[in-house]
N, C-alpha and C positions, 0 to 999 in steps of 0.2 A: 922498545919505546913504550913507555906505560901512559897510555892517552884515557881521557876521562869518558865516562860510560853514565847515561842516564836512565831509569827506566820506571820513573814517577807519571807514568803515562796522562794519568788524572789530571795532575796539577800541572803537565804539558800541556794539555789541550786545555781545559781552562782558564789558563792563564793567555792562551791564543799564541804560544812562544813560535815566535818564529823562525820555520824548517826550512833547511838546506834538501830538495830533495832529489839526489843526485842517478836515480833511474832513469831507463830511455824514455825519449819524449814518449813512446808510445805504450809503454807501462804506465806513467801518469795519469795519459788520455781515458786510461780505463776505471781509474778509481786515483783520489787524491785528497789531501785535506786543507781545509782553506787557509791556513797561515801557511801552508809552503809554498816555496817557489821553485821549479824548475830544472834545476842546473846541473844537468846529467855529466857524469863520470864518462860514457860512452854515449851517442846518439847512435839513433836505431840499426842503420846498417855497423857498425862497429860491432853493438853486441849481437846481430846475428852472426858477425862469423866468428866472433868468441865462443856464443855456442856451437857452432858448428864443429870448430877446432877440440873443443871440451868433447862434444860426443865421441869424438874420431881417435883422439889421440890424449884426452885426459885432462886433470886438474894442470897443471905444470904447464904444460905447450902452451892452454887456454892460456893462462897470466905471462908468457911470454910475449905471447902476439897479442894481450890487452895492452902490455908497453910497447908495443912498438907502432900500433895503432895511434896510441894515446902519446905522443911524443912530442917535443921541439917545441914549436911554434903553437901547435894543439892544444899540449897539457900546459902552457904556458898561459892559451887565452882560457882556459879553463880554470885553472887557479885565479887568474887576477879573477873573476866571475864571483868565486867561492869566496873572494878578499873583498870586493867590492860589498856583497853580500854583509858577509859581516863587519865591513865599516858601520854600515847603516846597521843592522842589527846586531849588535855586541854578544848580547844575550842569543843567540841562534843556536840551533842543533842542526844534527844531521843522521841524515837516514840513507840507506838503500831497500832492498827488497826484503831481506829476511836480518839485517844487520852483518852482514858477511863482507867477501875481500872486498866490495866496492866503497863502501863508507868505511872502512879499514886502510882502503890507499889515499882515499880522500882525506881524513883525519892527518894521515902521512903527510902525505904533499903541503897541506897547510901549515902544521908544524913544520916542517923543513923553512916556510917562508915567515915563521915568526910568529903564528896565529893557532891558535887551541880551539879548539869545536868540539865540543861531545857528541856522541855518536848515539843513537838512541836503540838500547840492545832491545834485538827481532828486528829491529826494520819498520817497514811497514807494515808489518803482517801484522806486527805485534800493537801495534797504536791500533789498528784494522778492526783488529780481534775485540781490544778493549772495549771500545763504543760500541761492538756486536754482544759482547757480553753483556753492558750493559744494558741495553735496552731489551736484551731479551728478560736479563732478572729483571729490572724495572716495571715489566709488565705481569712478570709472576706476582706483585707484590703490592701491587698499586691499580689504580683506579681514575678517569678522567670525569671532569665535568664536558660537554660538547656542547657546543652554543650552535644551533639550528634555526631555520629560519627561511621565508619565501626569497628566490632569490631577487635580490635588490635589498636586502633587510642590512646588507654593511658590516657581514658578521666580521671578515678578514680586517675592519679597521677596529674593531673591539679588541678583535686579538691583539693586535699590536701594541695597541694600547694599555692591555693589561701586563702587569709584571709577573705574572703568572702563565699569559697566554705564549704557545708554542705556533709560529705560523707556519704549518704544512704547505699551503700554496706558494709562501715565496720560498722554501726550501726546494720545490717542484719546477719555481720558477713557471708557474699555471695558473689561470685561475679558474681551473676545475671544471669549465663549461667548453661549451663546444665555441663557444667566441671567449676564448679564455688562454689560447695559447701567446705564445710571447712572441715578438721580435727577434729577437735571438734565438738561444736553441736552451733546448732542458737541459740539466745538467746529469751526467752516468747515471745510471740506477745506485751504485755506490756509493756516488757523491751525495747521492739525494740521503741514503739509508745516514752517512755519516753526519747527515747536517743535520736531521734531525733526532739523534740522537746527543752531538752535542750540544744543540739548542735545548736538549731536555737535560742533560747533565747538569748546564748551566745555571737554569732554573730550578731546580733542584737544588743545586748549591746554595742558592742567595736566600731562596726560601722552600727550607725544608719540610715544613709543617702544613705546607698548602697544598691545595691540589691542583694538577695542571691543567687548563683550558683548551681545548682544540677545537678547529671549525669542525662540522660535521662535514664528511668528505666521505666519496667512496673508495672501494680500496685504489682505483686508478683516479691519479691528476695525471691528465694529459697520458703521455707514455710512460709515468713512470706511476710506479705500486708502493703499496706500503704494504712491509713484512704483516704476512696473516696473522701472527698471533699481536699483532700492534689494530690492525683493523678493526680483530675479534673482541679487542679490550674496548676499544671505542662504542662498538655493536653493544657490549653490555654495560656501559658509562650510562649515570644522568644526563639526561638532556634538557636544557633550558632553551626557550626558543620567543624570541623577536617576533610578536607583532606588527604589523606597520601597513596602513592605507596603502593599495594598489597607485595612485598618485603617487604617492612618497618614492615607491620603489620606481614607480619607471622613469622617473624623474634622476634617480640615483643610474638607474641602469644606460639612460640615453647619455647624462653626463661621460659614465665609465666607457662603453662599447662604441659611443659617437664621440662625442664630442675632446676626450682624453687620447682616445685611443687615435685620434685624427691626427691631432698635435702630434703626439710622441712618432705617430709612422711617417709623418713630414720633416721632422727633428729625424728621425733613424734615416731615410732614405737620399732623400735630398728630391731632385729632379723626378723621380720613380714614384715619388711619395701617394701621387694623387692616385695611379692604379694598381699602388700597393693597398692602398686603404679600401679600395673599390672591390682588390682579388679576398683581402682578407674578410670583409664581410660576407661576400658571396660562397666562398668554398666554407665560411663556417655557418652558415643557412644548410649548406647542402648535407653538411655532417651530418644532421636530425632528419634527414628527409624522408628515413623508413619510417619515424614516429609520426611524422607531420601528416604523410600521404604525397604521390606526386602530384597534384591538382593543386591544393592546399600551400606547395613547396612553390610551386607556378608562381601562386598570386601572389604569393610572399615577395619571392625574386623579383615582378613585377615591379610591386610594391618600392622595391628596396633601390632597384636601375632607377627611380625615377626620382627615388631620394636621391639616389646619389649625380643625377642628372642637375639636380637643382639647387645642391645644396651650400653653395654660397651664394643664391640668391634670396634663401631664406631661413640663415643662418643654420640648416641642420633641421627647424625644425618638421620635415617630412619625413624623417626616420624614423621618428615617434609612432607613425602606424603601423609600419610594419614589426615595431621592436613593442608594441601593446598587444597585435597578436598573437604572436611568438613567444608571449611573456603568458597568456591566459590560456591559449593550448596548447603551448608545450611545457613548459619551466613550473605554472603554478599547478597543473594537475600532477604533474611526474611528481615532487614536492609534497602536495598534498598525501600522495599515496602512502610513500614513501616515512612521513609523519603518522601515518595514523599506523604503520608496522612498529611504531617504537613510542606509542600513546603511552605504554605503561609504566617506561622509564621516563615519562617528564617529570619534573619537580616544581618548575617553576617557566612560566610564560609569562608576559608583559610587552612592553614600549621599549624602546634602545634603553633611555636613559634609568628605567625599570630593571632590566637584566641587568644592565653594567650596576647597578648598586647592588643587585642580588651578587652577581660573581664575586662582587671585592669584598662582601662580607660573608659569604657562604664556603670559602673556598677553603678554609682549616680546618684539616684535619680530619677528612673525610675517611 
C-alpha cells in the first residue's frame, strides 16, 4: 500500500496544520505541539506491555500482541476517532514517535475505511527537532530588541501588540513575578521551548527584515527556563525601557494582581473562589520573604489579611498599601539594579507611547 508521506516540517507548522497525534497519552503529556490532538494508536498501559513483549521476545510477537490489544470494538472506536478527526480537519497529518509501525498502521486502518492522511516522516522527533534547530541557528544569526521597564510599566501588553513582538510569558503561561503564576498549570518545559520557537518562526516569516521584540525576563518564568544560548542573546540585545510615574504603575499593578486577578479566580473556582484569591496572594507574598526580611513579610501579611478582610467593603481599595510597599522595596530596587547591569546596552528610554513609536520604526533590519 503506497500511502502519502510529508516532511515540509516548516510550512507544517506555519501553516498550524492540523495533527493527528496518535502516541500514548503519556508521551504527549511530556512534550507536544499545539495544533495536534491526541488520539493514540495504543493508551498507556497497552504500550507498556508492547514494550515489554518487544524487549522479551522481539519486533514480530510486539506487533502481534499490538493487534490483538488493539482489536474489535477498540480499533473500531479508535478509527471512527481518526475519522471524526478528519471530517473536521480534511487537511490533517499524522504522526507517531519517530514515524514508525504506529502511524504506518494508523495510515492503514484509515485507508481500509476510505480516508488518506499523510503521515509526517520522523514523527515527532522530527517536527521536535525542526523548531530545535531553529531556534538554536536563529540565535546564531540574529539579535533582539528587549523592551524593559519598572514593573507595572505594561511591557507584556506592548508586546502583544507589536507584529514583531514575541510574548515569552504567555508562551510560559506566567507572568514572571512571584504573583505571576497562573490558575492553571504551566505548560512542559518542551511545550514551552516549542512555542516559543514557533511564535519566532512565525514572525520571522511575515516579516523578515525586522527584528524581534522580547520582554526582558530572566532565564526562569515561573518553573519553566529559556534555553541558555536564547537568554544569552537576550543578555546581549538592545534594550529600550518604559518610563512611567510610580502612580501609573501601581495603578496598573492593583488593577492586574487585585482587582483582574479577583475576577478571573472567582470565574476559575466557583464557591472556593474567595480563599483561592485569599491563598493566592498570601503564599505569593511569602515567595520573596528572604528578600523582604521576616519582620517586613509580617507587616506586609498584616497589611494584606486586612485587605483582604475588607475588601468588598471598600472596593479593593486597601491592597493598595500593601502592593505600594512591596512595589518600592522589592520589585523597584531589585529593577533598578538590575537596569543599571545593562545601562550600556540601552538605546532608547521614554513614555509607553514613546517606545511603542520607537519599536515600530526602529526595528529594520538591525
Amino acid at each position: 500500500m503506497n500511502l502519502p508521506l510529508v516532511n515540509n516540517y516548516r510550512q507544517l507548522l506555519l501553516d498550524d496544520c492540523p495533527m493527528i497525534d496518535v502516541r500514548a497519552p503519556v508521551e504527549f503529556q511530556t512534550g507536544s505541539l499545539p495544533s495536534a490532538e491526541n488520539l493514540p494508536l495504543m493508551v498507556d498501559e497497552e504500550r507498556h506491555q508492547v514494550g515489554l513483549c518487544y524487549k522479551q521476545q522481539g519486533q514480530q510477537a510486539a506487533i502481534e500482541l499490538g493487534h490483538k490489544l488493539v482489536s474489535g470494538d477498540i480499533k473500531a472506536q479508535r478509527i471512527q476517532a481518526w475519522q471524526d478527526f478528519m471530517t473536521a480537519n480534511p487537511n490533517a497529518v499524522l504522526y507517531c514517535a519517530r514515524g514508525g509501525l504506529r502511524s504506518q498502521l494508523t495510515q492503514e486502518w484509515l485507508a481500509e475505511a476510505g480516508i488518506e492522511c499523510p503521515k509526517v516522516e520522523g514523527g515527532y522527533k522530527s517536527l521536535r527537532g525542526f523548531l530545535f534547530n531553529y531556534l538554536n541557528d536563529y540565535c546564531q544569526s540574529h539579535k533582539f530588541f528587549i523592551l524593559s521597564g519598572m514593573t507595572g510599566t505594561g511591557k507584556t501588553d506592548i508586546i502583544q501588540q507589536l507584529p514583531t513582538g514575541v510574548d515569552l510569558e504567555g508562551a510560559a503561561n506566567h507572568k514572571g513575578s512571584s504573583f505571576g503564576r497562573p490558575l492553571d498549570c504551566q505548560p512542559v518545559q518542551i511545550d514551552f521551548e516549542n512555542k516559543i520557537a514557533l511564535d519566532l518562526l512565525k514572525v520571522q516569516n511575515q516579516h523578515p527584515q525586522k527584528t524581534v521584540i522580547l520582554e526582558d525576563e530572566s532565564r526562569n518564568i515561573g518553573a519553566r527556563h529559556l534555553p541558555h544560548y536564547f537568554s544569552d542573546l537576550m543578555a546581549q540585545s538592545s534594550f529600550v525601557v518604559i518610563d512611567m510615574d510610580f502612580e501609573e504603575r501601581l495603578e496598573r499593578l492593583w488593577q492586574e494582581y487585585v482587582i483582574e486577578r479577583h475576577s478571573k479566580t472567582m470565574a476559575f473556582f466557583g464557591s472556593t473562589g474567595e480563599q483561592e484569591f485569599a491563598n493566592y496572594l498570601t503564599e505569593s507574598l511569602l515567595r520573596v520573604k528572604k528578600r523582604l526580611g521576616g519582620q517586613r513579610t509580617k507587616e506586609l501579611l498584616d497589611s494584606m489579611e486586612n485587605a483582604i478582610a475588607v475588601q468588598h467593603q471598600d472596593n479593593f481599595a486597601s491592597h493598595r498599601h500593601w502592593l505600594t510597599v512591596l512595589t518600592q522595596e522589592y520589585y523597584d530596587p531589585m529593577y533598578s539594579y538590575q537596569l543599571d547591569q545593562k545601562k550600556e546596552l540601552v538605546v532608547f528610554r521614554g513614555s509607553r507611547s514613546e517606545v511603542v513609536e520607537y519599536l515600530t520604526f526602529h526595528s529594520e533590519g538591525m
